[in-house]
N, C-alpha and C positions, 0 to 999 in steps of 0.2 A: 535382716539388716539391709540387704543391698533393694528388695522390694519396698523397704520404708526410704530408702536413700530417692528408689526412683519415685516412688511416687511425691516424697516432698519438694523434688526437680520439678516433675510436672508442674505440682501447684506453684511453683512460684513464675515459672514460664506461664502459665495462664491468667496468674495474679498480676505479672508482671506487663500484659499487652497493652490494656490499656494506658499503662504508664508509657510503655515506650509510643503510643501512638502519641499520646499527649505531646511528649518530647522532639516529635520528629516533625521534621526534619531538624539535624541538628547542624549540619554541612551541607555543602554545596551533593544535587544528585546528576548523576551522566544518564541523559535519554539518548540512548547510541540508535543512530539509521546505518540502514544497511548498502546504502547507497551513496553515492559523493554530492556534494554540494551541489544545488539547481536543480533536483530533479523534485517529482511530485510527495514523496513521504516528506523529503528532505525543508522544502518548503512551509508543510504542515505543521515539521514538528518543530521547525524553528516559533512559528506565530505563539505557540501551543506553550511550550518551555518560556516563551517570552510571559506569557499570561500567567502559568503556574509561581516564575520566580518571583511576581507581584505576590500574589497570594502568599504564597508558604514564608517568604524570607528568605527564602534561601535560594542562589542562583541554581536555575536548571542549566544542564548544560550540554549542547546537543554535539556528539562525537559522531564523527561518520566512519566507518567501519566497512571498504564498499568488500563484495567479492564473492562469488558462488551463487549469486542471484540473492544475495543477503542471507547465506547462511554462514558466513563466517561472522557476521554481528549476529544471530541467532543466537548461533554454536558460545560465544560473548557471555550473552546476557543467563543461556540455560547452566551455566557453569559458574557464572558470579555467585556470591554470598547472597543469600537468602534476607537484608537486610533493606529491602526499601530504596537504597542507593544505587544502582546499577538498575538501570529500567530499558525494555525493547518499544520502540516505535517497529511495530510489526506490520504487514499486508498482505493484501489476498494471496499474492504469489508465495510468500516466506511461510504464511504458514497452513496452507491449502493447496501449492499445488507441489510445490520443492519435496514436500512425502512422498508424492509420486512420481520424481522425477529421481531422484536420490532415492537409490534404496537402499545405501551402504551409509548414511549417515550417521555421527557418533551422538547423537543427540534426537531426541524423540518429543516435537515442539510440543504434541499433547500433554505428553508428560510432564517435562522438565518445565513449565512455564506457567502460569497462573496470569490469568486474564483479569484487568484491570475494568478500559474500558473502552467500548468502541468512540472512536472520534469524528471520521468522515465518513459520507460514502461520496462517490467523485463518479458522474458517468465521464464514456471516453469519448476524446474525438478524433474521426480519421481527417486527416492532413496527406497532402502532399506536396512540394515542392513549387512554389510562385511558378516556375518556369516550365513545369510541366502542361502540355495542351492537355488538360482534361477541366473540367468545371464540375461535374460532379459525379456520383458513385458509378452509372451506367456510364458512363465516359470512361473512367479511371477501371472498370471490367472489363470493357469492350478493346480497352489497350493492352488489359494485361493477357487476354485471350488470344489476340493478333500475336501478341510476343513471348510466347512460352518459356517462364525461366530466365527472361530477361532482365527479369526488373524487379529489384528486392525492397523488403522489409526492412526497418530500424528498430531495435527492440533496447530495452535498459538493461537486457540481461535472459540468459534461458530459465525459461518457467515464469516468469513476471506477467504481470492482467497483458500488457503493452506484446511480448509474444503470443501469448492464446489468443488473444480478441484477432489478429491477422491471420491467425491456423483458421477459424470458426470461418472467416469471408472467405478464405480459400476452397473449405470444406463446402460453406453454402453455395458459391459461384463456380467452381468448378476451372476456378484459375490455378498456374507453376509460378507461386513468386515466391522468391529468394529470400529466409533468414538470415540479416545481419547485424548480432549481437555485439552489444558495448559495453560498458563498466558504467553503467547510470542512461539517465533521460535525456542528460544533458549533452552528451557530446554524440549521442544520433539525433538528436533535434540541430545540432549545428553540422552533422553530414546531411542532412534533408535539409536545409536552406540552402546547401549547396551544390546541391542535384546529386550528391553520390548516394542515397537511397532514395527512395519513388514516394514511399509512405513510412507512414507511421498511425499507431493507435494509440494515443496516451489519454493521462488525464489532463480537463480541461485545464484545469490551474498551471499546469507543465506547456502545454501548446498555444494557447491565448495570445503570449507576447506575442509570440513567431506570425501569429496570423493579424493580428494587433495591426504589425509594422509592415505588415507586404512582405514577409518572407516564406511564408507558407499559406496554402490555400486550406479552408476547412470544407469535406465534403457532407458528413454525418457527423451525428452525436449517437453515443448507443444509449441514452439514456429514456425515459418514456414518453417523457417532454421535451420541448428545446430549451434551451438556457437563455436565463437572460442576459448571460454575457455573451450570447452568439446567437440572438433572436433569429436570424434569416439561414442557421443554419438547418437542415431537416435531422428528424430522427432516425434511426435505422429503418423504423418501420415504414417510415415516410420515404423514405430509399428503396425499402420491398426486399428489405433483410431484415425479417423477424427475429431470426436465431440470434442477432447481435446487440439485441437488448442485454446490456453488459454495466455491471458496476465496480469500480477498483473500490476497494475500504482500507482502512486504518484504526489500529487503535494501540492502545497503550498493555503491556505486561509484563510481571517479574519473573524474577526466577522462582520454580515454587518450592514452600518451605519459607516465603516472606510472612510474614506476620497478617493475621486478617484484619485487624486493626488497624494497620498501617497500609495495605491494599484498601478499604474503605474510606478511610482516609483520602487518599486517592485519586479513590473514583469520585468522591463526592465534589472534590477542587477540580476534576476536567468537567464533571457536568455542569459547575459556577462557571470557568471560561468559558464554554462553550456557548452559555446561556448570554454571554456578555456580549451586549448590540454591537460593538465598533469590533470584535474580533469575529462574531458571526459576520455580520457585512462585508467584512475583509474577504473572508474564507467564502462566501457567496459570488462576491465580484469575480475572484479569480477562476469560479469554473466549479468549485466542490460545496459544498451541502455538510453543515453541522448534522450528527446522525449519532447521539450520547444511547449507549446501552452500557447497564451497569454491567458487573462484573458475571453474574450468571448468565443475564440472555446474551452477553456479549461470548461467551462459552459455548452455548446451542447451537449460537450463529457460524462461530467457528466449525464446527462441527459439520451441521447442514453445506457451507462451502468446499469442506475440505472432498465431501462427497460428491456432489455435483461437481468441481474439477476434475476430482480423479477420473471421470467415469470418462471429461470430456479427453483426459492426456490418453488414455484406453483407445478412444470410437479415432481421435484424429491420427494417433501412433506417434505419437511424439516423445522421442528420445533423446540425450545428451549426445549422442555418436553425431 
């Protein structure tokens, strides 16, 4: 009896997916970021929730969550109900390199989380301060060589793409500059316009205004080309820092145990935004690059990432202490 009980469970849970995809969304869904208002997810995933609650009907709605480098919205989204409503706006840092920085965490992103779909990829750019004398990367090396330890980094958080990419020019140039971690992009990008850190590495969509308006100088981009929202600036390589060919990413995922149906679902509504000319133009102008991977290779991807950072938080020694 209790083997016929489960198995008539099953089949109606399997009978029943595609009903509930049909159904869904039937309320409003939370795409939680892990970070505060203004910074680079945060920006993305507002465009992104704007274009979805077109689509589906139903308002998305974007909760910020900051804290732990984004594993307190992680830890969130791995622990919600498995239903489609409670979604992570995740990134290279949250779920790639915070494994290896964290190794006591209550949550295990591989596990707990089923991948949706990737959204962005973003090269970064190094900035530093309108008022500092350097103009470009051999300048901005040649000062931090002269001054050992003098003159620090802005980062949105330990473990974030915006910390590693300034460990990596460390590692490659053989400069002592200073980690100074914040609660988001947003508020070390307003200590770097105002000379209290030297640089920064974010993504372009996050640094652009600042450089926009004469508040920040743009030295590099780590990406393989320049951008065409910063044509005159050079690339890593064109700087003679190979190693800093660097991309931040984004994408979208539940908690897993959500329904496939309703993950497909989904993913096929961010690959129509994304496909959409006025919100790619958008997301182009500002510095980041539409980059749609469905639900599997956007899995792989993960994967491949989470690898090649570990290896890199291992060779630089980079620790929470």
């Amino acid at each position: 009896m209790r083997i016929a009980s489960l198995l008539f469970a099953a089949a109606a849970l399997i009978a029943g997916g595609p009903a509930a995809a049909q159904s869904y969304p039937s309320k409003p869904i939370t795409l939680v970021v892990g970070f505060p208002p203004g910074g680079g997810v945060d920006i993305v995933a507002r465009q992104l929730a704007d274009k979805l609650s077109q689509q589906l009907g139903q308002r998305v709605v974007v909760e910020n969550k900051p804290g732990a480098a984004g594993n307190v919205a992680t830890e969130l989204v791995a622990r919600a109900a498995p239903d489609g409503y409670t979604l992570l706006m995740g990134n290279l840092g949250m779920l790639t390199v915070n494994p290896a920085l964290y190794p006591k965490l209550n949550f295990d992103a591989a596990r707990d989380l089923a991948p949706i779909a990737r959204v962005v990829v973003t090269p970064l750019v190094a900035v530093v301060p309108s008022s500092l004398p350097v103009k470009n990367v051999a300048e901005f090396v040649a000062l931090a060589r002269s001054k050992p330890g003098t003159l620090n980094f802005g980062s949105g958080g330990n473990g974030n793409i915006n910390h590693l990419a300034p460990e990596l020019l460390k590692l490659s140039t053989g400069t002592q500059i200073e980690h100074v971690p914040y609660k988001g992009s947003a508020p070390a990008l307003a200590d770097l316009a105002g000379g209290r850190v030297q640089l920064m590495i974010d993504g372009g969509n996050v640094v652009q205004p600042f450089v926009k308006d004469g508040r920040a100088r743009a030295l590099m981009i780590t990406g393989e080309s320049r951008s065409a929202a910063l044509p005159d600036v050079p690339t890593a390589k064109e700087a003679g820092l190979p190693d800093l060919v660097i991309y931040g990413w984004q994408g979208v995922l539940a908690p897993t145990g959500t329904p496939a149906p309703v993950l497909e679902r989904l993913s096929s509504e961010i690959a129509k935004a994304l496909a959409d000319a006025d919100l790619a133009g958008r997301l182009a102008g500002q510095g980041t690059q539409p980059a749609y991977q469905n639900a599997s290779a956007f899995g792989g991807f993960i994967a491949g990432e989470r690898k090649r950072w570990a290896e890199v938080v291992r060779a630089a020694k980079i620790t929470l202490d």
